[in-house]
TORDO-136685 format. One line per 10 residues: number of its first residue (from 1); for each residue x, y, z of N, C-alpha, C. Coordinates in Angstrom, 3 decimals. Each point is the difference from the previous one (the first is absolute). Example, Ala and Ser with C-alpha at 12.3 -4.5 7.8 and 13.67 -1.06 7.14 Angstrom:
<rs>
1) 13.190,-5.690,7.800,-0.890,1.190,0.000,0.900,1.200,0.000  -0.350,1.050,-0.720,0.820,1.190,0.060,-0.770,1.090,0.730
</rs>
This chain:
<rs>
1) -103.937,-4.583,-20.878,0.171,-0.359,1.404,0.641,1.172,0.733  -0.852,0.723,1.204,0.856,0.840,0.492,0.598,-0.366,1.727  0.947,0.280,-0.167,0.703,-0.463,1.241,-0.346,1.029,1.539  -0.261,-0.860,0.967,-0.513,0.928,1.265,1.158,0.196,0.368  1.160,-0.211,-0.482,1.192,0.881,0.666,0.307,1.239,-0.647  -0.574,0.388,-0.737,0.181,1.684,-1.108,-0.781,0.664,0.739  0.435,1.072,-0.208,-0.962,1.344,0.588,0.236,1.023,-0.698  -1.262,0.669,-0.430,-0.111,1.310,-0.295,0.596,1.388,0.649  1.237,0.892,0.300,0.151,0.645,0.632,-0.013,1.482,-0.213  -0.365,-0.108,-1.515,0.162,1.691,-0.410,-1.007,1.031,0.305
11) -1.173,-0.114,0.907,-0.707,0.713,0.523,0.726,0.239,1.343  0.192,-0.820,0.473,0.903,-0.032,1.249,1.347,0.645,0.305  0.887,0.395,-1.386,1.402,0.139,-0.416,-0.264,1.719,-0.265  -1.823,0.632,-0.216,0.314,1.318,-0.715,-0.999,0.684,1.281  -0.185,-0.582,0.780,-0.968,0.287,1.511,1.240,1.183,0.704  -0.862,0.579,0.624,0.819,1.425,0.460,-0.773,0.074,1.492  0.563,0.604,0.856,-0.091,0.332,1.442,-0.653,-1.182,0.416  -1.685,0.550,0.517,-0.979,-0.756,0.295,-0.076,-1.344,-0.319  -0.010,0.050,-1.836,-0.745,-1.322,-0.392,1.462,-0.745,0.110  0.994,0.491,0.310,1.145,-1.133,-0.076,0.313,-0.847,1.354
21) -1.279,-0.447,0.360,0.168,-0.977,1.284,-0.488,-1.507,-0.474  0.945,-1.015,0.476,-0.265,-1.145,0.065,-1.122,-0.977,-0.592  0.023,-0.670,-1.000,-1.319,-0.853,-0.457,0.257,-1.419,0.451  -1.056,-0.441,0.149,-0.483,-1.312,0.401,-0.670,-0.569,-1.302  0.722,-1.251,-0.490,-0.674,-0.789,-1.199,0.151,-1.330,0.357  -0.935,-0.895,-0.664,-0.062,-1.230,0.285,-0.225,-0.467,-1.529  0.602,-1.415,-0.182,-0.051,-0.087,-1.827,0.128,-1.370,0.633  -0.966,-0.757,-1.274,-0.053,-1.559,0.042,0.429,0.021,-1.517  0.707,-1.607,-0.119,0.032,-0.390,-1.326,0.872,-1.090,-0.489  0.373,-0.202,-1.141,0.814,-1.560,-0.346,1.581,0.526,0.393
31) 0.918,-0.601,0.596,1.310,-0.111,0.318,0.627,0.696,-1.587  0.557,0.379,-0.190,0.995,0.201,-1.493,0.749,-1.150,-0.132  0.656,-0.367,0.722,1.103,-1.149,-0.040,0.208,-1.209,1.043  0.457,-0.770,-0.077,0.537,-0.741,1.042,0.358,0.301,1.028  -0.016,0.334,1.701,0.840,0.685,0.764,-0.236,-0.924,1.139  1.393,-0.225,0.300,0.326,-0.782,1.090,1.360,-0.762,-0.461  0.090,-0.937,0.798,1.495,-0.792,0.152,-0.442,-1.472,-0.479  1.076,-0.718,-0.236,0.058,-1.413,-1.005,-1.493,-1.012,1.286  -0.375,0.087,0.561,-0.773,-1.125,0.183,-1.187,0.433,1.121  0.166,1.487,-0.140,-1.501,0.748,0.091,-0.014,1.143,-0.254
41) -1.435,0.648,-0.684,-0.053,0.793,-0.377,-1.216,0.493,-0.588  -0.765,1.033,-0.603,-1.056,0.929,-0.611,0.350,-0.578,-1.394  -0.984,-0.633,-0.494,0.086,-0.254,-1.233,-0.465,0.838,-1.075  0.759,0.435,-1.621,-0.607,1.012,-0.260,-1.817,-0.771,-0.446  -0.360,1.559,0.257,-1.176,-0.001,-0.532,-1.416,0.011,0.863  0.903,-0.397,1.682,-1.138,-0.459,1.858,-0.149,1.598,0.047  -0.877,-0.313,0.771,-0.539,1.489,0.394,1.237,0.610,0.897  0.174,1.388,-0.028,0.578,0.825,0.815,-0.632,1.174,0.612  -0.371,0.163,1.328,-0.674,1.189,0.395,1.331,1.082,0.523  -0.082,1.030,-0.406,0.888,0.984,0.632,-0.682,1.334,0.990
51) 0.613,0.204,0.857,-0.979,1.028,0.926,1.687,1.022,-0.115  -0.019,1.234,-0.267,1.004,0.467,-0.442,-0.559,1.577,0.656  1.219,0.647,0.505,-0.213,1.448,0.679,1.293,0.786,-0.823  -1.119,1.186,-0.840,1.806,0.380,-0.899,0.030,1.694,0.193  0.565,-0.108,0.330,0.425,1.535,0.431,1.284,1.018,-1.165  -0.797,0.994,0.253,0.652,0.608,-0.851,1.187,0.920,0.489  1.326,-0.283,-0.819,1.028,0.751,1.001,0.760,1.288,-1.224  -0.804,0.384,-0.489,0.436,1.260,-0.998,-0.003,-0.720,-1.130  1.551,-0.208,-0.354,0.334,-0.784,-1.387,0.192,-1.862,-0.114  -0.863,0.147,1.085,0.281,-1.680,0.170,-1.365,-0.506,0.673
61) -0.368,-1.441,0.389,-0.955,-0.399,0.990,0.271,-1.271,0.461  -0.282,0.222,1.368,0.608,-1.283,1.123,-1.252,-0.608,0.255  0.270,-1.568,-0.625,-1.270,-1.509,-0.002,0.198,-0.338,1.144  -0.579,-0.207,1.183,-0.453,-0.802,0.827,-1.387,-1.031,-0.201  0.626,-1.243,-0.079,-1.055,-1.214,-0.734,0.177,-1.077,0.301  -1.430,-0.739,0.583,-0.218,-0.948,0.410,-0.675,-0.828,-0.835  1.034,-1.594,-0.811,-0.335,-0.464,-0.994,-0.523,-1.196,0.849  -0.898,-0.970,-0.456,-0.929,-1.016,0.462,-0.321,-0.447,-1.500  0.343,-1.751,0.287,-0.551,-0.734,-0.931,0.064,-1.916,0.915  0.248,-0.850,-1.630,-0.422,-1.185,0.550,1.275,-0.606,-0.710
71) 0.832,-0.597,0.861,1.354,-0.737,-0.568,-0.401,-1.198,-0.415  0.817,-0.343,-1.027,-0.359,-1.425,-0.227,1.823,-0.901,0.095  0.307,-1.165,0.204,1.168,-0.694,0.351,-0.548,-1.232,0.793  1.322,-0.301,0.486,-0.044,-1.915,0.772,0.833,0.288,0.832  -0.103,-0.828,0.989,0.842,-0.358,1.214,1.119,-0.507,-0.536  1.322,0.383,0.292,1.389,-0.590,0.031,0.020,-1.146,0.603  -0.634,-0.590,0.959,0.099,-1.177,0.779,-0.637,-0.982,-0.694  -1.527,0.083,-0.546,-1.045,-1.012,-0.126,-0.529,0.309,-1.623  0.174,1.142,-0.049,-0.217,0.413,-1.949,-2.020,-0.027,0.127  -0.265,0.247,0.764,-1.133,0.199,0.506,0.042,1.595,-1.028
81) -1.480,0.272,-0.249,-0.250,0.937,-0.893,-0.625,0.964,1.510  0.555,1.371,-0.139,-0.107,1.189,0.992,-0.922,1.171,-0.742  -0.846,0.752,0.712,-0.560,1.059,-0.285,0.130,0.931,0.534  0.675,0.439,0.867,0.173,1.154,1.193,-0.455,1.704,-0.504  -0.722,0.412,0.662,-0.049,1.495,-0.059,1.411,0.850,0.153  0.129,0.639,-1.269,0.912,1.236,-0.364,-0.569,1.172,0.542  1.252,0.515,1.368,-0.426,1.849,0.615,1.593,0.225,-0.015  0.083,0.907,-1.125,0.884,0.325,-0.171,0.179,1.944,0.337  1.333,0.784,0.926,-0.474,1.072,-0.116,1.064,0.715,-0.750  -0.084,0.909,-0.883,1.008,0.635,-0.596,0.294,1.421,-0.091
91) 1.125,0.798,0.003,0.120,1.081,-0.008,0.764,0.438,-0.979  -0.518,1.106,-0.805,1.100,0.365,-1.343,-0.418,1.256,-0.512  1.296,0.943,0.489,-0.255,1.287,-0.528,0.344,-0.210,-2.081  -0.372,1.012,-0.362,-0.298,0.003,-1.353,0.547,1.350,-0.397  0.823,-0.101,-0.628,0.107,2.111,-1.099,-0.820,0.067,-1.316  -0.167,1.144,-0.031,-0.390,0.292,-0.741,0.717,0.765,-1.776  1.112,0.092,1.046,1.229,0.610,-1.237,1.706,-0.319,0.690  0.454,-0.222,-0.597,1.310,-0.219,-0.152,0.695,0.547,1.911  0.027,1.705,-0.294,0.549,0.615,1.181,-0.841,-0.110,1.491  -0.823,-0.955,0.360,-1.320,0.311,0.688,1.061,-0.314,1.412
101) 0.978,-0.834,0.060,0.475,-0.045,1.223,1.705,0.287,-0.123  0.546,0.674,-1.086,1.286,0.257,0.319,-0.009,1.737,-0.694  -1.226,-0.038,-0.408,0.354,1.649,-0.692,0.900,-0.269,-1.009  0.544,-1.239,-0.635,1.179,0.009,-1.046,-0.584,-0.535,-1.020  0.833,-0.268,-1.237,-0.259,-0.708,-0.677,0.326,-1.518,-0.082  -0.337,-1.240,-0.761,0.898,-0.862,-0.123,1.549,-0.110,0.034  0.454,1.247,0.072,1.347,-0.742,0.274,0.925,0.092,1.242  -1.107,-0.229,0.574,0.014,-0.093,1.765,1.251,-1.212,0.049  -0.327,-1.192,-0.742,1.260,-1.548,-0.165,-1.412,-0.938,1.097  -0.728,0.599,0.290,-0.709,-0.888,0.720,-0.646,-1.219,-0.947
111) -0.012,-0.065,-1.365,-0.439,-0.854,-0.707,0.336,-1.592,0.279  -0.731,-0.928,0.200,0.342,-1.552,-0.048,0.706,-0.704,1.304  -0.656,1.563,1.004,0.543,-0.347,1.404,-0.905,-0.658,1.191  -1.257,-0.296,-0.414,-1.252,-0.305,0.071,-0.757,0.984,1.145  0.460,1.220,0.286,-0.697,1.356,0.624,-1.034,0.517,-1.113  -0.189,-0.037,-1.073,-0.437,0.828,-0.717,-1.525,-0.175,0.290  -0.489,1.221,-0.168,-1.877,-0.095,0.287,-0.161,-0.075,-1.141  -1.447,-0.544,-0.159,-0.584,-0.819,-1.376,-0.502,1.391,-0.091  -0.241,0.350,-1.133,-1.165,0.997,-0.608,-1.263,-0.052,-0.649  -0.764,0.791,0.259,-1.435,0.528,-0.638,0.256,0.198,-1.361
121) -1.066,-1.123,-0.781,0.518,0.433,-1.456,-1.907,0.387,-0.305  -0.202,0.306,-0.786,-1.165,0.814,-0.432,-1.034,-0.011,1.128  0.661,0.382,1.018,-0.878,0.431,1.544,-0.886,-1.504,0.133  0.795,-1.045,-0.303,-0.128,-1.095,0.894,1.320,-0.270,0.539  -0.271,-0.651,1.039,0.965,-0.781,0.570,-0.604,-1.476,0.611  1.090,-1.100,-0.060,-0.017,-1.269,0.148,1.094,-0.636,0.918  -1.056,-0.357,0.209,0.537,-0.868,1.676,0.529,-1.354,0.048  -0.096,-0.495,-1.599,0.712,-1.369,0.415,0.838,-0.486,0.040  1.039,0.811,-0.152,1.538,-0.428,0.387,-0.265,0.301,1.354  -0.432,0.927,1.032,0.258,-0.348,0.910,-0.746,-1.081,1.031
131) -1.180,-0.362,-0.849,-0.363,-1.078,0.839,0.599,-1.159,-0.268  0.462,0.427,-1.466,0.805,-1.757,0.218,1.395,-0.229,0.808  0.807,1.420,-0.084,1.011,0.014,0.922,-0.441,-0.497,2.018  -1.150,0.318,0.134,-1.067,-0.144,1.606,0.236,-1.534,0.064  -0.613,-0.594,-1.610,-0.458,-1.534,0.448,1.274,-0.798,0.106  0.991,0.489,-0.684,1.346,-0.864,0.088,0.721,0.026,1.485  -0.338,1.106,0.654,0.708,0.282,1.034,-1.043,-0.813,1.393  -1.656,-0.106,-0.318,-0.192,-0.583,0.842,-0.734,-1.449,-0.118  0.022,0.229,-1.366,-0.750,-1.803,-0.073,1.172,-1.339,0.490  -0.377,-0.697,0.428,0.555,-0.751,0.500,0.695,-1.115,-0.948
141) 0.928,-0.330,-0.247,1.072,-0.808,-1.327,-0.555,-1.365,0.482  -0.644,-0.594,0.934,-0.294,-1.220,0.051,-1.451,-0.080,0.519  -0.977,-0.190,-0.328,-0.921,0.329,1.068,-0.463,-1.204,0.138  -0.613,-0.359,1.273,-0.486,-0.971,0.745,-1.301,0.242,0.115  -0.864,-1.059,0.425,-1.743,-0.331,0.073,0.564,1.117,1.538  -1.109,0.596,0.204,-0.203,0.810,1.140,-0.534,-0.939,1.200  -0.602,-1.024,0.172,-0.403,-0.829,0.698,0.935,-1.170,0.718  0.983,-0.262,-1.051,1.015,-0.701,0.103,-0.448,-0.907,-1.069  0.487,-1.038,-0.704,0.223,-0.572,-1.709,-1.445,-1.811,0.869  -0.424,-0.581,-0.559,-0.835,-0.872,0.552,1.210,-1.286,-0.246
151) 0.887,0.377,-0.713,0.834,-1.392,0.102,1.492,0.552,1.071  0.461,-0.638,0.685,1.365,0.564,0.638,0.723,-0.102,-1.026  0.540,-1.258,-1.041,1.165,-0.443,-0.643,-0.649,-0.069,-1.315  -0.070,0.627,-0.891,0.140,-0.536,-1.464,0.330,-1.519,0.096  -0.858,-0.753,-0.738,-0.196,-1.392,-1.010,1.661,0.053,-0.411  0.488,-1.295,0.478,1.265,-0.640,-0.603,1.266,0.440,0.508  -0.292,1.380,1.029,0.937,0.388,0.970,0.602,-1.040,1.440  1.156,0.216,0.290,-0.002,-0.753,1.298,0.826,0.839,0.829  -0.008,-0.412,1.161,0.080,1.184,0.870,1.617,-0.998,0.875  0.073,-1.161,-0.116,0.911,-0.533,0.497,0.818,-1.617,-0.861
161) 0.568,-0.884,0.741,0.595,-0.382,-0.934,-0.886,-1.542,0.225  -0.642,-0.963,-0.805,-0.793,-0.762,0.272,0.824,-1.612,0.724  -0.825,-0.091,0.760,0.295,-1.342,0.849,0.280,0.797,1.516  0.132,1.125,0.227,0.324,0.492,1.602,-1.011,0.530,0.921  -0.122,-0.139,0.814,-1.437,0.231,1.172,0.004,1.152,-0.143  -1.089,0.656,0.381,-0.223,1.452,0.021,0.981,0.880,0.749  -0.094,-0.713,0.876,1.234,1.329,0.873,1.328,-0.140,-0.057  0.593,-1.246,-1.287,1.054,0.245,0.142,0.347,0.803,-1.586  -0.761,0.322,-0.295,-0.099,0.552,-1.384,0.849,1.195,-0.314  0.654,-0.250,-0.931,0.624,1.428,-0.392,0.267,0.699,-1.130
171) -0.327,0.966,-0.297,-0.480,0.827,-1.530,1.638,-0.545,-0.494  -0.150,-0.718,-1.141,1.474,-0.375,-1.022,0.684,1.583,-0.256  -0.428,0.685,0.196,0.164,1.513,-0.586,1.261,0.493,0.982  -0.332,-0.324,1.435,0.955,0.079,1.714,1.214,-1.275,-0.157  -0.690,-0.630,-0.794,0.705,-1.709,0.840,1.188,0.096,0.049  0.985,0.978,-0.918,0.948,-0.118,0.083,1.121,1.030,0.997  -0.899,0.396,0.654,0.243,0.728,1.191,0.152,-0.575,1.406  -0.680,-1.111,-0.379,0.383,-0.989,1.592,1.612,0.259,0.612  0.738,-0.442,-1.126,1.241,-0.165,0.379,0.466,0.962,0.802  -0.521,1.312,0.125,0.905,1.198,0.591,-1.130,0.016,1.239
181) -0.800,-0.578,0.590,-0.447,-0.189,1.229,0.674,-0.577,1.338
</rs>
Protein backbone atom coordinates (compact mmCIF):
# COMPACT_ATOMS: atom_id res chain seq x y z
CA UNK A 1 0.00 0.00 0.00
CA UNK A 2 1.55 3.25 -0.92
CA UNK A 3 0.50 6.30 0.75
CA UNK A 4 -0.39 9.63 -1.44
CA UNK A 5 1.05 11.56 1.31
CA UNK A 6 4.94 10.38 0.52
CA UNK A 7 6.83 11.93 -2.02
CA UNK A 8 9.74 11.26 -3.87
CA UNK A 9 12.15 14.26 -3.47
CA UNK A 10 15.66 13.28 -4.35
CA UNK A 11 15.61 14.39 -7.93
CA UNK A 12 14.28 17.51 -6.68
CA UNK A 13 16.88 17.77 -3.51
CA UNK A 14 20.11 17.30 -6.22
CA UNK A 15 18.41 19.88 -9.05
CA UNK A 16 20.76 22.89 -9.50
CA UNK A 17 20.00 26.48 -10.92
CA UNK A 18 17.42 26.02 -13.67
CA UNK A 19 15.97 22.65 -12.94
CA UNK A 20 15.56 23.70 -9.23
CA UNK A 21 12.13 25.36 -9.73
CA UNK A 22 8.95 24.30 -8.22
CA UNK A 23 6.99 20.88 -9.08
CA UNK A 24 3.47 20.33 -9.28
CA UNK A 25 2.27 16.63 -8.27
CA UNK A 26 -0.96 15.22 -7.77
CA UNK A 27 -1.13 11.55 -6.02
CA UNK A 28 -4.33 9.54 -5.35
CA UNK A 29 -4.52 6.66 -2.96
CA UNK A 30 -5.66 4.67 0.36
CA UNK A 31 -5.37 7.03 3.62
CA UNK A 32 -2.33 5.26 5.80
CA UNK A 33 -4.23 5.72 8.94
CA UNK A 34 -7.12 7.03 10.62
CA UNK A 35 -7.11 10.94 10.49
CA UNK A 36 -9.45 13.05 12.03
CA UNK A 37 -11.06 13.66 15.52
CA UNK A 38 -13.31 11.20 17.82
CA UNK A 39 -16.63 11.47 15.76
CA UNK A 40 -15.40 12.45 12.28
CA UNK A 41 -12.99 11.62 10.23
CA UNK A 42 -10.90 9.80 6.94
CA UNK A 43 -11.03 6.38 7.62
CA UNK A 44 -7.89 4.39 7.10
CA UNK A 45 -7.78 2.89 3.92
CA UNK A 46 -10.77 5.98 1.83
CA UNK A 47 -9.26 7.43 -0.86
CA UNK A 48 -6.97 10.49 -0.43
CA UNK A 49 -6.17 12.82 -3.36
CA UNK A 50 -3.23 15.19 -2.72
CA UNK A 51 -2.41 18.13 -5.18
CA UNK A 52 1.01 19.16 -3.59
CA UNK A 53 3.57 22.12 -4.91
CA UNK A 54 7.19 21.26 -3.45
CA UNK A 55 9.79 23.45 -3.87
CA UNK A 56 13.10 23.10 -3.44
CA UNK A 57 14.96 25.31 -0.88
CA UNK A 58 18.74 23.98 -1.05
CA UNK A 59 18.92 21.51 1.88
CA UNK A 60 15.38 21.30 2.54
CA UNK A 61 11.79 21.47 0.54
CA UNK A 62 8.69 23.54 1.34
CA UNK A 63 5.04 21.28 0.73
CA UNK A 64 2.35 23.37 -0.18
CA UNK A 65 -0.75 20.75 -0.34
CA UNK A 66 -4.08 20.52 -0.92
CA UNK A 67 -5.50 17.26 0.71
CA UNK A 68 -9.24 16.21 -0.43
CA UNK A 69 -11.05 13.19 0.61
CA UNK A 70 -14.46 11.74 2.00
CA UNK A 71 -15.08 11.89 5.93
CA UNK A 72 -16.96 9.48 7.42
CA UNK A 73 -18.78 10.25 11.29
CA UNK A 74 -22.45 11.21 12.80
CA UNK A 75 -24.07 14.13 13.94
CA UNK A 76 -23.61 14.98 17.72
CA UNK A 77 -27.26 15.95 17.84
CA UNK A 78 -29.19 13.06 15.91
CA UNK A 79 -26.22 10.26 15.45
CA UNK A 80 -27.32 10.50 11.91
CA UNK A 81 -24.42 8.92 9.79
CA UNK A 82 -22.37 12.09 7.85
CA UNK A 83 -20.24 12.00 4.71
CA UNK A 84 -18.86 15.44 4.14
CA UNK A 85 -16.07 16.28 1.68
CA UNK A 86 -12.44 16.66 3.20
CA UNK A 87 -10.33 20.12 1.62
CA UNK A 88 -7.85 20.27 3.67
CA UNK A 89 -4.74 22.86 2.98
CA UNK A 90 -1.33 22.26 4.41
CA UNK A 91 1.99 23.75 4.61
CA UNK A 92 5.30 22.03 5.77
CA UNK A 93 8.73 22.87 5.16
CA UNK A 94 10.92 19.65 5.35
CA UNK A 95 15.11 19.34 5.89
CA UNK A 96 16.93 17.51 4.51
CA UNK A 97 19.82 17.25 7.15
CA UNK A 98 20.08 18.10 10.59
CA UNK A 99 21.76 21.93 10.11
CA UNK A 100 19.28 22.95 7.17
CA UNK A 101 17.77 25.79 9.33
CA UNK A 102 20.13 26.56 12.27
CA UNK A 103 23.56 25.75 10.61
CA UNK A 104 24.05 23.75 14.09
CA UNK A 105 23.94 20.66 15.24
CA UNK A 106 21.41 18.93 17.57
CA UNK A 107 22.47 20.50 20.39
CA UNK A 108 20.75 23.55 19.59
CA UNK A 109 18.22 22.24 23.20
CA UNK A 110 15.54 22.77 20.64
CA UNK A 111 14.64 19.05 21.04
CA UNK A 112 10.89 18.10 22.41
CA UNK A 113 9.96 21.75 22.00
CA UNK A 114 7.62 20.97 19.19
CA UNK A 115 9.62 23.61 16.56
CA UNK A 116 11.53 20.91 15.16
CA UNK A 117 11.17 20.29 11.20
CA UNK A 118 10.45 16.73 10.29
CA UNK A 119 13.10 15.35 7.93
CA UNK A 120 13.73 13.70 4.53
CA UNK A 121 14.71 10.26 5.18
CA UNK A 122 15.80 8.31 1.97
CA UNK A 123 14.65 11.43 -0.21
CA UNK A 124 11.12 10.82 0.78
CA UNK A 125 9.27 12.85 2.79
CA UNK A 126 5.75 12.39 4.49
CA UNK A 127 3.12 14.47 5.12
CA UNK A 128 1.08 12.80 7.58
CA UNK A 129 1.76 14.14 10.66
CA UNK A 130 1.05 17.20 9.26
CA UNK A 131 -2.17 16.54 7.90
CA UNK A 132 -3.22 15.01 10.82
CA UNK A 133 -2.02 17.92 12.95
CA UNK A 134 -4.54 20.27 9.89
CA UNK A 135 -7.50 17.85 10.71
CA UNK A 136 -7.38 18.23 14.51
CA UNK A 137 -7.18 21.86 14.33
CA UNK A 138 -10.03 22.12 11.87
CA UNK A 139 -12.41 19.28 11.98
CA UNK A 140 -15.07 20.09 13.94
CA UNK A 141 -15.30 18.02 17.73
CA UNK A 142 -19.06 17.80 17.24
CA UNK A 143 -20.40 17.83 13.92
CA UNK A 144 -23.91 18.42 13.00
CA UNK A 145 -26.19 17.30 9.75
CA UNK A 146 -25.37 20.42 7.55
CA UNK A 147 -29.07 20.85 6.76
CA UNK A 148 -30.07 20.93 10.25
CA UNK A 149 -30.76 17.12 12.13
CA UNK A 150 -34.66 15.94 10.70
CA UNK A 151 -35.55 15.40 14.38
CA UNK A 152 -35.26 18.78 16.72
CA UNK A 153 -35.08 16.60 20.14
CA UNK A 154 -33.70 13.16 20.36
CA UNK A 155 -36.40 10.27 21.39
CA UNK A 156 -36.93 10.32 25.29
CA UNK A 157 -35.54 13.89 25.70
CA UNK A 158 -37.71 16.65 27.25
CA UNK A 159 -37.26 20.00 26.89
CA UNK A 160 -39.45 21.11 29.98
CA UNK A 161 -41.01 19.90 33.05
CA UNK A 162 -44.34 17.81 32.21
CA UNK A 163 -47.88 19.00 33.12
CA UNK A 164 -46.97 22.99 32.22
CA UNK A 165 -48.30 24.91 29.06
CA UNK A 166 -45.90 25.76 26.62
CA UNK A 167 -45.07 29.16 27.49
CA UNK A 168 -44.80 28.71 30.85
CA UNK A 169 -42.12 26.18 30.44
CA UNK A 170 -38.82 26.20 31.83
CA UNK A 171 -35.56 24.20 31.03
CA UNK A 172 -35.12 22.29 34.86
CA UNK A 173 -31.44 23.07 33.98
CA UNK A 174 -32.45 27.44 34.75
CA UNK A 175 -35.23 26.59 37.22
CA UNK A 176 -33.26 27.23 39.86
CA UNK A 177 -32.43 30.60 38.91
CA UNK A 178 -35.89 32.01 39.23
CA UNK A 179 -35.20 32.97 42.64
CA UNK A 180 -32.58 35.71 41.82
CA UNK A 181 -35.12 37.40 39.32
Amino acid sequence: MTSPLKFDVGELLNAQGADALPEQRTQTGPSPERIGVEMIAIPQGEELTVEATLTPLGAGVLVDANVSGQLTGECSRCLKELHPDLNLHVTQVFAADESFVSGDGPEDGDEGSGDEIPEIEDDELDLLQAVIDEAGLSLPFAPVCEDGCEIDTPEGVTTGISGEKEEDKVDPRWAGLEKFL
